[in-house]
C-alpha positions in Angstrom: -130.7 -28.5 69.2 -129.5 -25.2 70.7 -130.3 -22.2 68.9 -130.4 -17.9 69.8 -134.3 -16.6 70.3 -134.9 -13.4 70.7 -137.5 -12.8 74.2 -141.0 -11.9 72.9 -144.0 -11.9 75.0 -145.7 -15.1 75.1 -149.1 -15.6 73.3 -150.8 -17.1 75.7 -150.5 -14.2 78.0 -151.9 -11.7 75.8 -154.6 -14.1 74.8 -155.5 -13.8 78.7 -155.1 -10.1 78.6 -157.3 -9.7 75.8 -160.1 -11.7 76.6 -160.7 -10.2 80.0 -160.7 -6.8 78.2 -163.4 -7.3 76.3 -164.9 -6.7 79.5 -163.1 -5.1 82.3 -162.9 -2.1 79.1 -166.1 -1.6 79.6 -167.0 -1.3 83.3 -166.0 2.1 84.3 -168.4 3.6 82.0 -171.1 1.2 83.0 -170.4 2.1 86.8 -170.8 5.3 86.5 -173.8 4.9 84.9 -175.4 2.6 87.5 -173.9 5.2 90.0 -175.9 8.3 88.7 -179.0 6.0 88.5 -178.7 5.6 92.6 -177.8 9.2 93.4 -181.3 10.0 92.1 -182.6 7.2 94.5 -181.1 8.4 97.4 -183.7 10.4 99.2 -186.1 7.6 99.0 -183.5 5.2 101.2 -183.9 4.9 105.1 -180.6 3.5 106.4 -180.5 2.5 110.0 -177.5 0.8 112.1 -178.0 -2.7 113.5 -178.0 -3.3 116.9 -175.0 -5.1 116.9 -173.3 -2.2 115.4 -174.2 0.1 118.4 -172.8 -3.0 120.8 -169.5 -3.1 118.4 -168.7 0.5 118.3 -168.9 0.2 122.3 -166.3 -2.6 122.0 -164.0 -0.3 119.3 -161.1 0.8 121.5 -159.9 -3.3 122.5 -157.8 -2.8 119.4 -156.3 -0.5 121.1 -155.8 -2.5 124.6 -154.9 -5.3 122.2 -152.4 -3.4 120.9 -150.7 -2.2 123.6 -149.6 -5.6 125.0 -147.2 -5.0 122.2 -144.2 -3.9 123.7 -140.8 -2.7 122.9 -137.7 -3.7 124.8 -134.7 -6.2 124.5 -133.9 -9.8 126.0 -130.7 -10.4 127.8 -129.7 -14.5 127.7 -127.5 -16.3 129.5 -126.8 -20.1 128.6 -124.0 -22.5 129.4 -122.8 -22.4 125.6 -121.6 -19.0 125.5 -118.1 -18.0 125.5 -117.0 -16.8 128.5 -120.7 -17.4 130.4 -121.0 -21.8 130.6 -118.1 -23.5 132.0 -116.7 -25.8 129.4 -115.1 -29.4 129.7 -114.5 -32.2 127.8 -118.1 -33.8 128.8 -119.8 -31.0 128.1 -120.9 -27.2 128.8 -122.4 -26.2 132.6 -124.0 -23.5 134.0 -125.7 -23.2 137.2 -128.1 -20.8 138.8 -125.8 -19.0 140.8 -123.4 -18.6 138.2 -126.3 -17.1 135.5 -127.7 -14.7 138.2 -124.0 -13.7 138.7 -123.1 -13.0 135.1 -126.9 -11.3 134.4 -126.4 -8.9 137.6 -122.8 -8.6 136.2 -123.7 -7.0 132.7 -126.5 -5.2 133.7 -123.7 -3.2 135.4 -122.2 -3.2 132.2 -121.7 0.7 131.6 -118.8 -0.2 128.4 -121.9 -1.5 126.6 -123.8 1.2 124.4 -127.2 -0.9 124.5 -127.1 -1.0 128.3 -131.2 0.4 128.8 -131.4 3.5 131.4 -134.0 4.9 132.9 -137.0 3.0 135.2 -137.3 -0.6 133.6 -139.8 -3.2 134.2 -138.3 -6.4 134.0 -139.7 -10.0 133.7 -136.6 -12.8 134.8 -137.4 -16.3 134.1 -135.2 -19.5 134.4 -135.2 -23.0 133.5 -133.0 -25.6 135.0 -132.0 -29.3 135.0 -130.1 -32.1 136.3 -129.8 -34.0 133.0 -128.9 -32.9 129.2 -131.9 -34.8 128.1 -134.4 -33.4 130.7 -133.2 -30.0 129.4 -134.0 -30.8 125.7 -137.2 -32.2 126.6 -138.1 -28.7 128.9 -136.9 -26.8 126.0 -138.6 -27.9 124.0 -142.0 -27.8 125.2 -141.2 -24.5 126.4 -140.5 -22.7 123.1 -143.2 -24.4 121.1 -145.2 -21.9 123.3 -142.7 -19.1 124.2 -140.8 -19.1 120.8 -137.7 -16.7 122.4 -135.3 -16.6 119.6 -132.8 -17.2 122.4 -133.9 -20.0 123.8 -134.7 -21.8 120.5 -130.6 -21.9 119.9 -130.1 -23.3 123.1 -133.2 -26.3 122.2 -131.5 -26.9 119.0 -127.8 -27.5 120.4 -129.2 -29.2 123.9 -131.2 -31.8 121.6 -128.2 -31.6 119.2 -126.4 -32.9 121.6 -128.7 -35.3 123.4 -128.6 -37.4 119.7 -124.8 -36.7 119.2 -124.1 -40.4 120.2 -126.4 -41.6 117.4 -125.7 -38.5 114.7 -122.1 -38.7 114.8 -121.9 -42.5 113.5 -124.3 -41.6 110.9 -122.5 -40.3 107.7 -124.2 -38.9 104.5 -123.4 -39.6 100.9 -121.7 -36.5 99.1 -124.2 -34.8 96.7 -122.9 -34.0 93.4 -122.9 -30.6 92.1 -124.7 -28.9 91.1 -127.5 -29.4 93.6 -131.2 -30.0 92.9 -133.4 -26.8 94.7 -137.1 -28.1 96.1 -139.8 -27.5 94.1 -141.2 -23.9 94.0 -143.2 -22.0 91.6 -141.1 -20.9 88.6 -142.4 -16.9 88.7 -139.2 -14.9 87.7 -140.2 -11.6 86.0 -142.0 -10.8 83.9 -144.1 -14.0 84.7 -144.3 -12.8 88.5 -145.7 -9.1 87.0 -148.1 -10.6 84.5 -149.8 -12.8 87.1 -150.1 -9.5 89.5 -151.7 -7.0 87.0 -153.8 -10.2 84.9 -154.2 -11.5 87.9 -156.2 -8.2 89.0 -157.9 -8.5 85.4 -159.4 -11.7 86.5 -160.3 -10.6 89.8 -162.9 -8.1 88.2 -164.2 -10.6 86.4 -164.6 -13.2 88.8 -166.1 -10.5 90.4 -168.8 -9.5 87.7 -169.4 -13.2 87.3 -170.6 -13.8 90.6 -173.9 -12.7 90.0 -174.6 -15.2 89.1 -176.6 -15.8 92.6 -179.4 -13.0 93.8 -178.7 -10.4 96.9 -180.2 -12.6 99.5 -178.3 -15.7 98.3 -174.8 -13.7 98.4 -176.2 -12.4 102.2 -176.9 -16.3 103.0 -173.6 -16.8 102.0 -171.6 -14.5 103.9 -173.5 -15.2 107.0 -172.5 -18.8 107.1 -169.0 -17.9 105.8 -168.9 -15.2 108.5 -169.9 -17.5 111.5 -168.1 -20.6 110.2 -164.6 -18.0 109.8 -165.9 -16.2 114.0 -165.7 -20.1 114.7 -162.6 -20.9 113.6 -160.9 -17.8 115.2 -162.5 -18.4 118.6 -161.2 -22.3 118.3 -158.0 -20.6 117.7 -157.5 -18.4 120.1 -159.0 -21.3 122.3 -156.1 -23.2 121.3 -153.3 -21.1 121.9 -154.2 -21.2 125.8 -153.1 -25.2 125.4 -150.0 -24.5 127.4 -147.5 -26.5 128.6 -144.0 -25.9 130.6 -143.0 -24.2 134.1 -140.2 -21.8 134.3 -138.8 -19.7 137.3 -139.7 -16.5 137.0 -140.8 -12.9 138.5 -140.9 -9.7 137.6 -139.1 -6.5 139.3 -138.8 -2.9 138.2 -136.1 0.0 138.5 -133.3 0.9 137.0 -130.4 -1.4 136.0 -128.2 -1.1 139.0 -131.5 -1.7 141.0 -132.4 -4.5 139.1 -129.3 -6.2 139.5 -129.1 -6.1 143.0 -132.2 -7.7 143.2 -131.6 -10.5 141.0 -128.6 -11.1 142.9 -130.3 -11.3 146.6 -133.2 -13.5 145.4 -132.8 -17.2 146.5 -131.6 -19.3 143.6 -134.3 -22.4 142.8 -131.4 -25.3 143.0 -127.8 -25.9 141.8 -128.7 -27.8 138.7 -125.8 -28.2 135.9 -127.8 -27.4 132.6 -129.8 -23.5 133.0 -131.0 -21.1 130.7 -132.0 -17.7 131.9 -133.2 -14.2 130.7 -134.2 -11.2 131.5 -137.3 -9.4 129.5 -136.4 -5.2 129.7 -138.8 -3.0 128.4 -139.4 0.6 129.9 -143.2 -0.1 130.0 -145.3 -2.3 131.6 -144.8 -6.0 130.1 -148.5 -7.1 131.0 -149.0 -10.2 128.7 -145.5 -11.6 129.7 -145.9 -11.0 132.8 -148.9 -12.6 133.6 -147.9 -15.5 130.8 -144.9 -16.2 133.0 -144.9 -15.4 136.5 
């Protein structure tokens, strides 16, 4: 039956907390003894780099060239389901080339809009177009599974949306009643979600102290095979990210706004096809990685 408890921690918490204490209370005097015992040793230890470490420390700054392909800037979209950009009927929103380079050009002329970017820009356009709804989803599609453009991810959802609409709509769902089952998750509300943090950091030290269990060359064996087997995996990785797939229109141009507009307007358009998606990257640095991702 229902009855009023009062909250009190639980016992099997502090039956954690206590146990790992026995120990964990005792390893800061220990360390410092083991410390003091290798100060006195230190004169008698010749330490010398490996020669991998000379040929890393050459490598040091790609962090920073990694890094800098990192850029800041903002992403103007055009798409035909915007109001007051596609041209909407009853079988469906358009938008053509000529129309998105007209309405891009258009606002980056835009002087009402605070955002607008001054100064010397570099900017990366890129287009997709099609004839067909469904071709569109399907370019879409395999476009952002590589280029994940927040943009552009809308405009997959609603093209493929749209592309099952015929099916979907015919389809009704039973009501749920109320109140709603939540997917399963991991029941850590406070102070459950503190208690595993700081025991949790209990049971680290241990876990630590137990792993002597295996000698200093066996721990070395072990983190050389974990250390190649991990290099392996993040070389397949990278590996796999250059699996790409999809063509847009694109180039890049730089100058200011006005400049930039113009020339998006007196470049040829690719066709006169009904479904297009366009953007323009804007960033006033170089944009290498999207640059030479895209054009």
């Amino acid at each position: 039956m229902w009855k009023q408890s009062p909250l009190s921690w639980p016992s099997s918490s502090q039956a954690i907390q206590t146990s790992a204490e026995q120990v964990t209370d005792q390893i800061g005097t220990t360390m410092n003894d083991a410390v003091s015992r290798l100060t006195n040793l230190e004169s008698d230890a010749s330490y010398r780099r490996h020669s991998l470490s000379e040929e890393a420390s050459a490598l040091i700054g790609l962090r920073g060239d990694l890094e800098s392909l990192l850029r800041t800037g903002t992403v103007l979209t055009a798409t035909p389901y915007q109001f007051q950009v596609g041209t909407k009927l009853d079988s469906g929103c358009y938008l053509n080339p000529q129309a998105v380079v007209k309405v891009l050009s258009g606002k980056l002329r835009d002087h009402a809009d605070k955002y607008r970017p001054n100064g010397n820009l570099h900017c990366v356009a890129l287009m997709v177009t099609a004839s067909q709804l469904s071709q569109s989803a399907n370019q879409l599609a395999d476009l952002v599974s590589v280029f994940p453009l927040p943009d552009w991810y809308q405009v997959a959802r609603q093209t493929q949306a749209l592309v099952t609409n015929d099916t979907d709509k015919l389809h009704q769902a039973a009501a749920i009643v109320q109140p709603r089952f939540k997917p399963m998750a991991k029941l850590n509300a406070n102070p459950l979600h503190e208690a595993l943090h700081w025991q949790g950091a209990q049971i680290a030290t241990l876990e630590s102290l137990a792993d002597d269990a295996s000698n200093v060359i066996g721990k070395l064996q072990a983190l050389a095979a974990k250390r190649a087997s991990k290099l392996s995996d993040v070389k397949t990785q990278i590996n796999a990210l250059k699996s790409l797939k999809g063509s847009v229109y694109a180039f890049s141009v730089t100058g200011s706004a006005e400049s930039i507009a113009t020339q998006i307007s007196q470049a040829d358009t690719p066709n006169n096809h009904q479904f297009t998606v366009a953007s323009l990257l804007l960033s006033h640095e170089p944009m290498t990685f999207f640059e030479e991702l895209l054009c």
